[in-house]
C-alpha positions in Angstrom: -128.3 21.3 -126.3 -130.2 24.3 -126.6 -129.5 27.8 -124.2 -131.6 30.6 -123.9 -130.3 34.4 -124.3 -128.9 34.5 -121.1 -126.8 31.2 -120.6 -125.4 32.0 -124.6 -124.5 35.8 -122.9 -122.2 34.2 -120.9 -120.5 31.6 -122.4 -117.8 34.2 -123.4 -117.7 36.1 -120.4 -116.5 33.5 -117.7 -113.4 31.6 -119.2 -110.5 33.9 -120.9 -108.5 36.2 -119.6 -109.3 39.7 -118.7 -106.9 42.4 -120.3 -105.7 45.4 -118.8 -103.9 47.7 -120.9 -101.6 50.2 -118.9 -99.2 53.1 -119.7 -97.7 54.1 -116.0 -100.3 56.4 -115.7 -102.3 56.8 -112.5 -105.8 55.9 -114.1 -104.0 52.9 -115.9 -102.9 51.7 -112.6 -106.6 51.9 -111.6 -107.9 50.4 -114.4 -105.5 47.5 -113.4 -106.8 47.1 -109.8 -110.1 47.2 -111.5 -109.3 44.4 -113.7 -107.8 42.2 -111.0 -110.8 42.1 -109.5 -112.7 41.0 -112.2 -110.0 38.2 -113.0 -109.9 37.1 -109.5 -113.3 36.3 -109.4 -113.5 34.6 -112.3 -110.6 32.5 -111.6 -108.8 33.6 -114.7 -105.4 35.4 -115.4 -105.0 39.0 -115.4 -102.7 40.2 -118.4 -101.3 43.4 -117.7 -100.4 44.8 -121.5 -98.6 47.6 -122.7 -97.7 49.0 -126.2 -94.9 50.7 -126.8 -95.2 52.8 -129.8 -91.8 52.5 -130.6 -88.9 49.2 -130.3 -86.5 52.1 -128.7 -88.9 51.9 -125.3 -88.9 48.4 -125.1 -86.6 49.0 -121.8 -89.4 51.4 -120.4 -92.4 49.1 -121.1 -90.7 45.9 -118.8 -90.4 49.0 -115.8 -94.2 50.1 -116.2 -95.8 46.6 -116.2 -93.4 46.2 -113.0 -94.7 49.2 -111.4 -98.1 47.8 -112.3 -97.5 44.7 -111.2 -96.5 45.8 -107.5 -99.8 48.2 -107.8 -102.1 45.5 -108.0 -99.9 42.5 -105.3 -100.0 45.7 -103.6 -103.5 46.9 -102.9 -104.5 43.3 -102.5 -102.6 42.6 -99.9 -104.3 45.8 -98.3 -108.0 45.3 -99.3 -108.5 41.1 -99.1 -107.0 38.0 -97.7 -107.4 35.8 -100.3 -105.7 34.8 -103.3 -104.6 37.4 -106.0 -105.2 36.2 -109.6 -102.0 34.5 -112.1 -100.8 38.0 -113.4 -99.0 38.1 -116.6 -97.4 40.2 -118.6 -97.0 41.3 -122.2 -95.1 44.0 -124.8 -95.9 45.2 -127.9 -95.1 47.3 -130.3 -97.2 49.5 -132.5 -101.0 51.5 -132.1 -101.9 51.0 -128.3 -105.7 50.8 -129.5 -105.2 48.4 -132.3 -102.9 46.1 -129.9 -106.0 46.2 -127.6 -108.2 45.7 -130.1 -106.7 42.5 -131.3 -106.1 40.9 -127.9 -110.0 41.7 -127.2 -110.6 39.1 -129.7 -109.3 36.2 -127.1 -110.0 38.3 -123.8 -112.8 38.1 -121.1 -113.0 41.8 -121.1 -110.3 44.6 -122.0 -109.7 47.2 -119.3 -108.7 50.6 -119.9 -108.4 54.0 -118.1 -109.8 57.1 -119.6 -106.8 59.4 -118.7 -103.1 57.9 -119.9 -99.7 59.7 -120.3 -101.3 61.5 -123.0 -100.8 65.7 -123.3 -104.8 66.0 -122.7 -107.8 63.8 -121.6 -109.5 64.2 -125.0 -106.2 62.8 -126.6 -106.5 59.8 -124.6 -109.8 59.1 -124.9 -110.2 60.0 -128.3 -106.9 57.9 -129.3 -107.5 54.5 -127.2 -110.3 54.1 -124.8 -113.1 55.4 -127.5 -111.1 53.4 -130.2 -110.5 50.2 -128.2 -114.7 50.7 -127.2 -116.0 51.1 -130.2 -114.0 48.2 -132.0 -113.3 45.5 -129.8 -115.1 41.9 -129.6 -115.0 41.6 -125.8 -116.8 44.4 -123.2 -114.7 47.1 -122.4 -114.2 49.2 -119.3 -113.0 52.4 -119.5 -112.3 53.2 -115.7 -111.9 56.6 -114.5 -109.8 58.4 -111.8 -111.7 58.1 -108.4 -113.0 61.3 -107.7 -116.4 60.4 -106.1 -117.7 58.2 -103.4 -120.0 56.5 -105.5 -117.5 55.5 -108.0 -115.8 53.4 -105.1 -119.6 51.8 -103.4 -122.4 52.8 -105.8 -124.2 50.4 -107.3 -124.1 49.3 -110.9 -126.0 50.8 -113.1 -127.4 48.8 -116.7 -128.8 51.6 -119.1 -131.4 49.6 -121.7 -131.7 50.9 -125.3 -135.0 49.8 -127.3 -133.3 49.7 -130.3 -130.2 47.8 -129.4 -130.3 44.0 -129.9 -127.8 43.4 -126.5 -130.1 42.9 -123.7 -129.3 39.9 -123.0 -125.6 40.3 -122.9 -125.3 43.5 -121.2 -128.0 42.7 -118.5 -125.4 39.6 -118.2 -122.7 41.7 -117.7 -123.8 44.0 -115.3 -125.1 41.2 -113.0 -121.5 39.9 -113.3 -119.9 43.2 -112.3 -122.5 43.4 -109.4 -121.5 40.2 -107.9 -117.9 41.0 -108.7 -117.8 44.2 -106.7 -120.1 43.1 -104.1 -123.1 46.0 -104.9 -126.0 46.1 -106.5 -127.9 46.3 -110.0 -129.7 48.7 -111.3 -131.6 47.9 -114.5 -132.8 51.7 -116.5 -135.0 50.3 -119.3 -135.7 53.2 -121.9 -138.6 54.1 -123.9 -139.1 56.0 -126.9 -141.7 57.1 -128.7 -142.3 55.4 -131.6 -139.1 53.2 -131.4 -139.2 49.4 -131.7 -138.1 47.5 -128.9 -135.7 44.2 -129.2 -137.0 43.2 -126.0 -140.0 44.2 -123.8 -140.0 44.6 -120.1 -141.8 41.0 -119.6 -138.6 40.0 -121.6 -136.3 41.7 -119.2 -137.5 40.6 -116.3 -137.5 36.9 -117.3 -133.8 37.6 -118.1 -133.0 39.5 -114.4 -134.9 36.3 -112.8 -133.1 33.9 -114.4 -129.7 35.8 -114.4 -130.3 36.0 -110.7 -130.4 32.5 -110.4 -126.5 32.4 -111.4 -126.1 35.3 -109.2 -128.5 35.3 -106.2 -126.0 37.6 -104.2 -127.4 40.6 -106.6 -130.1 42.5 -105.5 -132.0 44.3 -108.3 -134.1 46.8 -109.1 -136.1 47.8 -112.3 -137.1 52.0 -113.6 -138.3 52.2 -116.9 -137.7 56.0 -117.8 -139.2 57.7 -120.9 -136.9 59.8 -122.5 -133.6 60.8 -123.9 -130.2 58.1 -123.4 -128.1 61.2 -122.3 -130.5 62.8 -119.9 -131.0 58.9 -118.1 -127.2 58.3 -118.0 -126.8 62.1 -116.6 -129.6 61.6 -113.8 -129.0 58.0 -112.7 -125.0 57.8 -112.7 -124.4 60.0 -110.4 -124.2 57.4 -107.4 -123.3 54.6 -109.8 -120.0 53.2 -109.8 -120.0 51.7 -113.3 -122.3 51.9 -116.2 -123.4 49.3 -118.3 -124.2 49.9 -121.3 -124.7 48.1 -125.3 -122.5 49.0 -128.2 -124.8 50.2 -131.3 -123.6 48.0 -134.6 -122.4 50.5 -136.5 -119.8 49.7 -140.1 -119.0 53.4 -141.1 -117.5 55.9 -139.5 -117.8 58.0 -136.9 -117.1 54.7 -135.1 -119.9 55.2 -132.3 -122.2 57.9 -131.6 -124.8 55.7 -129.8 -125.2 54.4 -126.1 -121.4 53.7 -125.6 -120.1 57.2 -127.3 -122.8 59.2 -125.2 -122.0 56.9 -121.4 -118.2 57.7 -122.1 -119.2 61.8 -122.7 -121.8 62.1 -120.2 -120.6 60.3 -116.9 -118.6 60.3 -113.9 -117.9 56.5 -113.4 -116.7 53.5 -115.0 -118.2 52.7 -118.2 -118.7 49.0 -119.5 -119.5 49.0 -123.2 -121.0 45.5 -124.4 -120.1 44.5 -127.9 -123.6 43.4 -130.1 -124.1 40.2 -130.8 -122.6 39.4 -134.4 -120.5 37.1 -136.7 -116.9 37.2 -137.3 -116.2 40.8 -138.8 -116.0 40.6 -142.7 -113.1 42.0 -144.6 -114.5 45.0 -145.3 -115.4 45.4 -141.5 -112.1 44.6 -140.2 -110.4 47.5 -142.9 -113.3 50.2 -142.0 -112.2 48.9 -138.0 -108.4 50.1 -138.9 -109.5 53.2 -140.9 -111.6 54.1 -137.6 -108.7 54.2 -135.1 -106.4 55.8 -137.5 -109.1 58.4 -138.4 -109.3 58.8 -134.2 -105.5 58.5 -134.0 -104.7 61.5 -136.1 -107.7 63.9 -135.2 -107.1 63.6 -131.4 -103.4 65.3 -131.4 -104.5 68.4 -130.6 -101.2 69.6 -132.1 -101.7 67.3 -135.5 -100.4 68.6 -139.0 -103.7 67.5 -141.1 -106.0 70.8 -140.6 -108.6 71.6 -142.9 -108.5 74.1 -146.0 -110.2 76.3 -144.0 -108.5 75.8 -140.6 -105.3 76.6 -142.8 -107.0 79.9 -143.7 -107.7 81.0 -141.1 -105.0 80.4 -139.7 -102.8 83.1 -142.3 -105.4 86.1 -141.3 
C-alpha cells in the first residue's frame, strides 16, 4: 500500500515510547511533565531514565526517578482528571548523552531539559541536550525552565528550511505537539535567495491540509519570511511555546551548526529538533556519532585538562 510524505512522517511518531531523561534537576523535572504529556496522549508509556555516570550512585539514581516520578503523578493530579500515562523507570550507567542517544533509537521522542545538575548552562547543553539533538534517531525536545508566559500558552511554532529535506516530518511533528498541548500552529516557511527548495509552498500547504485532517483541532497559519534562520527564530519565538524545527544531515563534526544548533542558541522556549529522513547509520556514522559527543563531552568542562598549545601559553605569561 502506498503512503504519501505525511502518513510515512508518522508512522514512527505515534507508537513507542516517549523518553525522558532526568538528573533531579529542576528543568529535568520539567522536561518530565513535558514528556508525560506527550505520552499521555499518545497512549504510550513514559520512561523516565537516568544515567548515572558511575555504579557507586546507583543508590542515588532509584531516589531521583522517585522524586521524578511523584513530580509528574503529582502535577497531574493538579492540572487534569484523566488518566496519567504507564510510567516506568530505568538506570544506567555510563555517558548520559550516549545512553539517550541509544534509547532514541526505540523511542517516540527523547525529552531533555537544557539546564541539569551541571556547574554551568553551557556544560549542560553542550554535554547532553546539544549531543543527544544532534545524534539521536527520534525528535528531541530540549525543554527549558519556564520563565515566560508564552512558553506555558503560546502557540507552536514550525521554522521551514529550503534546504532541508524534513518538511514533511517536522510539519508532522509540530501538528502533533499542537494538538498535544491544546494551541496552535504556526508554519514560518523561509526563503533564500538562490537556495533550492525541497519543497515549495504549494507543497506545504497540501501537507498542513492533509495533516489537518488527522488533526482538525489545530488551527493554522502560514508566513513565508525572506531572510536569515536566526533572525526568523529570534522574531517569531518570542510568544511561541516550542519550536519546531529539522535537523541538517550532517557526518563530520561540529555535529550541527544548522537549524537545530541555531533554535537551541537563539530562543527562549522549547525546542523540538526533527531527525532527517535516512537509512540506518553506517559504521562509519555510528563511530563519527561517538567521536561527536566525546568531542562535546570534553570541550564543555569549563574546568577540562585538554587546553590548546596556545591556551597553555598563555597561560605561563
Amino acid at each position: 500500500m502506498n503512503t504519501s510524505p505525511a502518513a510515512d512522517a508518522r508512522l514512527h511518531i505515534d507508537t513507542a515510547a516517549v523518553v525522558a531523561g532526568v538528573d533531579g534537576s529542576p528543568t529535568a523535572i520539567r522536561a518530565a511533565q513535558w514528556a508525560a504529556v506527550a505520552a499521555a496522549a499518545r497512549h504510550t508509556p513514559l520512561l523516565l531514565v537516568h544515567v548515572a555516570r558511575r555504579p557507586a550512585l546507583g543508590p542515588r539514581s532509584s531516589e531521583i526517578l522517585a522524586y521524578a516520578r511523584q513530580a509528574v503523578i503529582g502535577r497531574w493530579r493538579q492540572t487534569t482528571h484523566t488518566p496519567a500515562p504507564e510510567i516506568t523507570e530505568l538506570t544506567l550507567h555510563g555517558d548520559p548523552a550516549t545512553a539517550l542517544i541509544d534509547l532514541s533509537a526505540t523511542a517516540s521522542e527523547v525529552v531533555v531539559g537544557s539546564l541539569g545538575h551541571a556547574r554551568t548552562a553551557q556544560t549542560m547543553l553542550g554535554s547532553v541536550a546539544m549531543s543527544v539533538s544532534a545524534a539521536a534517531r527520534s525528535p528531541v525536545t530540549v525543554v527549558r525552565p519556564l520563565r515566560y508566559a508564552a512558553s506555558a500558552v503560546g502557540p507552536i511554532l514550525v521554522v521551514l528550511d529550503p534546504v532541508n529535506p524534513g518538511t514533511a516530518d517536522t510539519l508532522a511533528a509540530g501538528m502533533r505537539a499542537a494538538q498535544e498541548r491544546a494551541t496552535n500552529m504556526v508554519v514560518v516557511e523561509l526563503t533564500r535567495s538562490g537556495a533550492a527548495s525541497s519543497a515549495s509552498g504549494g507543497d506545504v500547504e497540501a501537507l498542513v491540509t492533509e495533516l489537518g485532517a488527522r488533526y482538525p483541532t489545530v488551527r493554522t497559519s502560514m508566513i513565508t519570511y525572506f531572510g536569515h534562520p536566526r533572525t526568523a527564530l529570534e522574531r517569531f519565538s518570542s510568544t511561541a511555546q516550542l519550536v519546531v524545527v529539522a535537523r541538517e544531515h550532517r557526518t563530520l563534526w561540529p555535529p550541527q551548526q544548522g537549524m537545530g544548533r541555531t533554535a537551541l542558541g537563539h530562543t527562549r522556549c522549547a525546542v523540538s529538533v526533527i531527525p532527517e529522513p535516512t537509512a540506518a547509520p553506517t559504521g562509519i556514522e555510528r563511530f563519527l556519532a561517538h567521536a561527536r559527543i566525546e568531542a562535546d563531552r570534553v570541550f564543555a568542562r569549563p574546568d577540562h585538562r585538554h587546553r590548546t598549545a596556545l591556551e597553555q601559553g598563555a597561560a605561563t605569561r
